[in-house]
Each structure stands twice: as structure tokens, then as C-alpha cells.
C-alpha positions in Angstrom: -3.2 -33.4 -10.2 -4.1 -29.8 -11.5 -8.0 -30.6 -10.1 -6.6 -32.2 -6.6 -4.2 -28.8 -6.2 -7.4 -26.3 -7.3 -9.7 -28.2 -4.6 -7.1 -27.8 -2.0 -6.7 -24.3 -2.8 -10.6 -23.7 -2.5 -10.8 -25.7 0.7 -7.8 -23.5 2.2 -9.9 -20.4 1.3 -13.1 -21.4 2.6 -11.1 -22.6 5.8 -9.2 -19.1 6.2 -12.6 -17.1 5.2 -15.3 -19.3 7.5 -12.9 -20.5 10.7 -8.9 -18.1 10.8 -10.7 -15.4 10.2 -12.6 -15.3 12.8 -10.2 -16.9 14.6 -8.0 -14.1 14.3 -10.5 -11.4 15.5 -11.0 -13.3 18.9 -7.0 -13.8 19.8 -6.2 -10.2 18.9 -9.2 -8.7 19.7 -8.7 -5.4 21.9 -10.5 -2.5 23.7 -7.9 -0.3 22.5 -8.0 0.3 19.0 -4.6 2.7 18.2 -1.9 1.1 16.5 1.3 0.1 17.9 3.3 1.4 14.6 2.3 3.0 11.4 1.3 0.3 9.0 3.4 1.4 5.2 2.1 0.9 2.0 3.4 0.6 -1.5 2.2 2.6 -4.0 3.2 2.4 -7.7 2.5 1.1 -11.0 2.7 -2.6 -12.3 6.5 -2.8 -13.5 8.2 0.1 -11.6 10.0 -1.2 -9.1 8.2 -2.1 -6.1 9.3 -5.7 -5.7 12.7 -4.9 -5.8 12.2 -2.0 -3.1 10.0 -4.1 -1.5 12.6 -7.1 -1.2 15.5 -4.8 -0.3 13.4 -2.6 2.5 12.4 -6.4 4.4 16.5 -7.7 3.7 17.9 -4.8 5.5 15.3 -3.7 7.8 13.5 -5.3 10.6 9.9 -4.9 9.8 6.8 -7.3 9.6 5.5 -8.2 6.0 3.2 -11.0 4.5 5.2 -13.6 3.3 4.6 -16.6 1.4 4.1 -18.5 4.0 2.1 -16.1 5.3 -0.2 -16.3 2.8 -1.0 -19.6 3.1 -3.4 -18.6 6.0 -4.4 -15.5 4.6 -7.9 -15.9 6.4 -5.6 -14.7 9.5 -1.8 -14.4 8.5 -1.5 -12.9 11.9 -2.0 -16.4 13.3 0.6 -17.8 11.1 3.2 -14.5 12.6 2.2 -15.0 16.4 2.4 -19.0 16.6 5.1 -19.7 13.7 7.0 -16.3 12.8 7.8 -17.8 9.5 10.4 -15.1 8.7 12.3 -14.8 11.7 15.0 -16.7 10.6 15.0 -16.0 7.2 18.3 -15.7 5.1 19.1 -13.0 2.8 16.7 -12.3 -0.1 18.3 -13.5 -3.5 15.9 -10.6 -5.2 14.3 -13.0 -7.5 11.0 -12.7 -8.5 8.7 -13.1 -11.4 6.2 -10.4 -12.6 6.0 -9.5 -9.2 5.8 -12.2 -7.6 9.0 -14.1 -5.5 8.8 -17.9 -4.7 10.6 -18.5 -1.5 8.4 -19.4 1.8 10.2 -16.5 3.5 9.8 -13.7 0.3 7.1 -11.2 0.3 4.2 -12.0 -1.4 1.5 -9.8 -2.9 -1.0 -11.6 -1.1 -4.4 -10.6 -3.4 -6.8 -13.1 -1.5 -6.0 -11.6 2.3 -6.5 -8.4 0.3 -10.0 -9.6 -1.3 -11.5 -10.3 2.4 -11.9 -6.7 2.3 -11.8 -4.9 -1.0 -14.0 -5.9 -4.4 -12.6 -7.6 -7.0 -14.1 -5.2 -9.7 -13.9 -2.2 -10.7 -10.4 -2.6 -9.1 -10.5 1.0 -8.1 -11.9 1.8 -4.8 -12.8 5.3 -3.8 -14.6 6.3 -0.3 -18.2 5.1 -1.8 -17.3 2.6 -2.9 -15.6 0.8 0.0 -17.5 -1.0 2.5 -17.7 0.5 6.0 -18.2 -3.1 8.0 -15.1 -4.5 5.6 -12.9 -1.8 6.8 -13.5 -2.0 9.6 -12.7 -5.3 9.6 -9.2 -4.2 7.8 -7.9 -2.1 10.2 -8.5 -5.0 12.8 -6.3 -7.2 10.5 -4.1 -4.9 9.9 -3.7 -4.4 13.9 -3.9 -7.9 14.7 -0.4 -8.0 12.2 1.0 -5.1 14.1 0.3 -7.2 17.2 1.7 -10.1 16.0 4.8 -8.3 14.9 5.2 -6.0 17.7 7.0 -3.6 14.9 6.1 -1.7 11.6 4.6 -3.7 9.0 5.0 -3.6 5.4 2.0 -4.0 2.5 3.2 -4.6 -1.5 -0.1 -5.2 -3.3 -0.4 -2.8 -6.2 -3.5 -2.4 -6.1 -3.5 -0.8 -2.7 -2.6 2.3 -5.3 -6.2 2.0 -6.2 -7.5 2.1 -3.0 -5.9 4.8 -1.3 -9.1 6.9 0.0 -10.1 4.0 2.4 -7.1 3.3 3.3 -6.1 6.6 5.0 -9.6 7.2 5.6 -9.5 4.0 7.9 -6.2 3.8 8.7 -5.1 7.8 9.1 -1.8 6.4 10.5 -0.7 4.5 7.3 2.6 5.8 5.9 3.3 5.0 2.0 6.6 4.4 -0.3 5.5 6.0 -3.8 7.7 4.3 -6.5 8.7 5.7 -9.7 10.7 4.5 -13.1 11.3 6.0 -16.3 8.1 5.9 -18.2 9.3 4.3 -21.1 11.2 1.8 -19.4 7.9 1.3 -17.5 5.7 0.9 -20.8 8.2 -1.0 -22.0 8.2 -3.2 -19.2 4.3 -3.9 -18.8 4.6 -4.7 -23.0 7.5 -7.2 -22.7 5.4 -9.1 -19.5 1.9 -8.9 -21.8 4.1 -10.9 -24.9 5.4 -13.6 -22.2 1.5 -13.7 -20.1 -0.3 -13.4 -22.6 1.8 -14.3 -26.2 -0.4 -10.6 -27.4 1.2 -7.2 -26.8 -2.6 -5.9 -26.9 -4.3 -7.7 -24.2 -4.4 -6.1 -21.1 -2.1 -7.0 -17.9 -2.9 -6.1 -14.2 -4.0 -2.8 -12.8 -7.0 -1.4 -13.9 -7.4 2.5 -13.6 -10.6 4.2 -13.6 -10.5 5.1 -17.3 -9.8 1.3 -18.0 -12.9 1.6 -20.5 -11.0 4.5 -22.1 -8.0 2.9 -22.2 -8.5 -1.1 -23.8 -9.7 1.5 -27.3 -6.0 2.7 -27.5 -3.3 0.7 -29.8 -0.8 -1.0 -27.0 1.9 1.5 -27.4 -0.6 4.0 -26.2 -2.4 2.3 -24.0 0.6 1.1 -21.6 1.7 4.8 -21.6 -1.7 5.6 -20.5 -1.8 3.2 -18.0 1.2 4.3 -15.8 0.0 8.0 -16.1 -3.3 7.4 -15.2 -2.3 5.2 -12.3 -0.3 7.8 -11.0 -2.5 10.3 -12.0 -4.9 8.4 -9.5 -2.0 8.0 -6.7 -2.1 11.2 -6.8 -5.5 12.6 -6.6 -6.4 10.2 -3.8 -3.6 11.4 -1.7 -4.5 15.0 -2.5 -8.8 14.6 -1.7 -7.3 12.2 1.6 -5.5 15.3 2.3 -2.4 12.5 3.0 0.4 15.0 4.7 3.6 14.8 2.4 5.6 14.0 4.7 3.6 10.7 4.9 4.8 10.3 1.8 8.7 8.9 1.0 9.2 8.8 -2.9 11.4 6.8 -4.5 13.1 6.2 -7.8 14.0 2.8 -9.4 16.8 3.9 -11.4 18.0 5.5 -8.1 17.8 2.3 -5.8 19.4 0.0 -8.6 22.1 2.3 -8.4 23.0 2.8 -5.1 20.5 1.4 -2.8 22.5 2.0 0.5 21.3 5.8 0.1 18.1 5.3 -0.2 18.1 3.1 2.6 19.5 5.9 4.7 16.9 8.1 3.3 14.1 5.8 4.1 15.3 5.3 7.9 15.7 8.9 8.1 11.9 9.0 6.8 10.9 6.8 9.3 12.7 8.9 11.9 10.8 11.7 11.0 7.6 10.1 11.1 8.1 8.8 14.6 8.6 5.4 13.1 11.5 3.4 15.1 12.7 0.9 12.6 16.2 -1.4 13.5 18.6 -2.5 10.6 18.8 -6.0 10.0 21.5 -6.6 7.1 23.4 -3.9 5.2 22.3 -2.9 2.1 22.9 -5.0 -0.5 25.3 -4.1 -3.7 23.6 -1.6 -6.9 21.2 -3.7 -9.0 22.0 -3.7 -12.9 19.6 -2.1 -14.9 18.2 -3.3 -18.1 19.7 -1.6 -21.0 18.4 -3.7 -24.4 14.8 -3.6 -25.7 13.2 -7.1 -25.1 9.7 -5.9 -27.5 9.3 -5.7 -31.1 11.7 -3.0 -31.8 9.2 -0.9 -33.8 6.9 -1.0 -31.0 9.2 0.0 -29.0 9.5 3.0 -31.3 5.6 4.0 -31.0 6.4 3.6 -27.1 9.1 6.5 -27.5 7.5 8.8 -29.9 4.3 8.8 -27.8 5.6 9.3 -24.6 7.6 12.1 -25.9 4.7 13.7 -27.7 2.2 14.0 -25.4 
């Protein structure tokens, strides 16, 4: 069964690469390159938050976004939005997910192999030299042909879109992007506990890969997850400030602050999309404050190391 499921996985890919691909650069194709709306992007390490933002921002506003569905033709999702609109009668999100990922049809999903068609695999991080012109290209056509599809803003949660910001705004200059924080123990604590349930090993390594990942896999796990969110957002940051990315491009949001009262950050975010020109409609209102997690899940003494390190240096 496991064997039958892999070889209609790999026939799906080679199907969305080789034909909906294609397929999708015909039906949208246009003279006119400029984008309809502003795509927005997620930025933010692995365990802060941006599922949950991500799941609450497509509940209670009306934007485009990959979805499960979706991603079953992520040779060309835009197909799958302009002849079957899987989310246009979606219910309310439940704001379930595992390690990122949710399970519905109508849930956003990360969507890694649409991604692939036009970023490397490794080294996960992408600068400006090392992104390929013709596959960009290609991107912003995707990304358009979604916008199209939509006909309004559209929504992108990968996290490793963190790690690629340089050819993003270098190809896309219109891109607006939701920067996510959390605590930074909770964070390392978080990226631990997921390592122990992945992996059954609190020192072997669990997704995004920084450019000092060789650095990094040489520290003790306490370190090294503290490490991980700093340097990640020590990379969100540079690549914003070398793209010369406008702040005001930029709408920064705190997890602790959206579990607690998420209807204000919704107003915030609409009024960010206001400023930036970006005409979004409310769908639902925003749902009830999240509870936060308030026990350690770890080994309690690595928990410890966590706390004294992040508080040391």
C-alpha cells in the first residue's frame, strides 16, 4: 500500500512538473506583467507562530492562499483556484494542525513541492547568487497566475520563504511580509519538544537550515535551538535590510499577542493593509484568544540549559 501511495505521489509530481505547469503559463499568460494585489509572505522561525496567524488571517479575511487541495496540483495550483476554487466554501478553520502542517482539504498548507519548482532544495538558504534568474522568473508568473486566479491578495506560509527573501523582493518588489515572533525560550523549547516526538533525539536537527547550519549541528541542543531562531532572524533581517524592503512593508507580529487577543491584531493587520494600498474584505470575526502553553513538555533539565543560555548570551 505504502509503495502504490509513493508511486502515485511521484506520478502526480511528474504530471504537475511536465504537463500543469506548463499548462498554467499558457491559460494565465499575459502581456501585462504588474500584479493585481501585493502577494504577502510569512516570515518567521519554525515553532513561532505562523500557522496559527496563518490559519486565523485566511478565517477572518478574504484572501487567496494554497490549500491542501491546492497542493495537490502544485505543478499549477492556479488551475485547481480558477476551475474548482476549493476554498470558496470553506467553513471555519478548527486551528488544528501538526508541526505546521493542518489536514483539512480547505486548510493552508505549506506547500514545499510548488515551492521546489523554483528554489533549490539545498543549502536551504537562497541569497541573490544563488537564485536562478529563468526560475524566478518563472515564480513571479506563478505567483501572478494565483493573483489572477484569485482576483484578490494572496497569502504564502512556507518558512522557508524566510531564507529566501533577497529573490523574492528582488523579483517580486511588490511582496508585502507578516514577520512573526515568540518568546525565545518558548521558541527553543518548542523546536526541542517537536525534535523528541520527529525524531525520539533532542539532538538531531529539525527543519530550517540557516546559513551557519555547519556552525550550528557542533553546539549541544540547548544551544543549538537557541541559535537557530536567532540566526534565522538574524537572516530575516539582514535580507530585508541589503533588499532595502521599506518597513512599512513590513507588519510584525507577536504570538503571545495574537493568542491573547487576536481581534486586535486583526484590526492592526487590516489597518496595515490599508496603508499599503491593499484592499482586503473581512470574511468571519475574529475568533476567541488562543491558550498558551504554560508547562514544560522537555526533559526538565534541558529545559534549564535552554533558560540559562538564552539568558546569558
Amino acid at each position: 500500500m505504502r509503495v502504490f501511495k509513493k508511486a502515485k505521489t511521484k506520478t502526480l509530481q511528474l504530471f504537475g512538473r511536465g504537463v500543469l505547469s506548463p499548462l498554467e503559463s499558457v491559460l494565465f499568460w499575459k502581456y501585462q506583467d504588474s500584479l493585481l494585489f501585493p502577494p504577502v509572505f510569512f516570515l518567521g522561525a519554525p515553532r513561532s507562530g505562523t500557522t496559527l496567524a496563518m490559519q486565523v488571517i485566511t478565517d477572518v479575511f478574504d484572501v487567496g492562499y494554497i490549500s491542501n487541495q491546492h497542493c495537490k496540483y502544485f505543478g499549477a495550483p492556479a488551475i485547481a483556484e480558477k476551475f474548482f476554487h476549493p476554498t470558496a466554501e470553506r467553513p471555519r478553520s478548527g486551528f488544528h494542525s501538526i508541526h505546521g502542517r493542518t489536514n483539512s482539504a480547505y486548510e493552508p498548507a505549506e506547500c514545499g513541492q510548488w515551492w521546489y519548482r523554483f528554489f533549490r532544495r539545498h543549502p536551504r538558504y537562497v541569497d541573490l547568487k544563488g537564485a536562478n534568474k529563468r526560475k524566478m522568473h518563472r515564480f513571479r508568473r506563478s505567483v501572478k497566475s494565483l493573483i489572477d486566479a484569485f482576483e484578490r491578495p494572496v497569502v504564502f506560509k512556507n518558512p522557508h520563504a524566510a531564507l529566501r527573501i533577497q529573490p523574492i523582493e528582488k523579483f517580486i518588489p511588490e511582496s508585502l511580509y507578516i514577520v512573526v515572533h515568540r518568546d525565545e525560550i518558548d521558541n527553543a523549547h518548542s523546536l526541542l519538544d517537536v525534535r523528541q516526538k520527529v525524531h525520539k533525539d533532542y539532538g538531531k536537527w529539525w527543519s530550517m537550515e540557516p546559513p551557519s547550519i555547519e556552525q550550528l549541528e557542533k553546539l549541544p541542543a540547548p544551544e543549538q535551538v537557541v541559535e537557530q531562531v536567532r540566526r534565522i532572524y538574524a537572516t530575516i533581517n539582514q535580507d530585508l535590510s541589503l533588499s532595502d524592503v521599506k518597513p512599512s512593508k513590513c507588519f510584525f507580529l507577536k504570538y503571545e499577542d495574537l493568542c491573547d487577543d487576536p481581534a486586535k491584531e486583526m484590526d492592526r493587520l487590516e489597518q496595515f493593509f490599508k496603508d499599503n494600498e491593499c484592499q482586503i474584505e473581512r470574511l468571519n470575526p475574529p475568533p476567541k484568544p488562543f491558550p498558551r502553553r504554560n508547562s514544560i513538555t522537555i526533559d526538565a533539565e534541558l529545559y534549564a540549559e535552554v533558560k540559562k543560555y538564552a539568558e546569558k548570551h
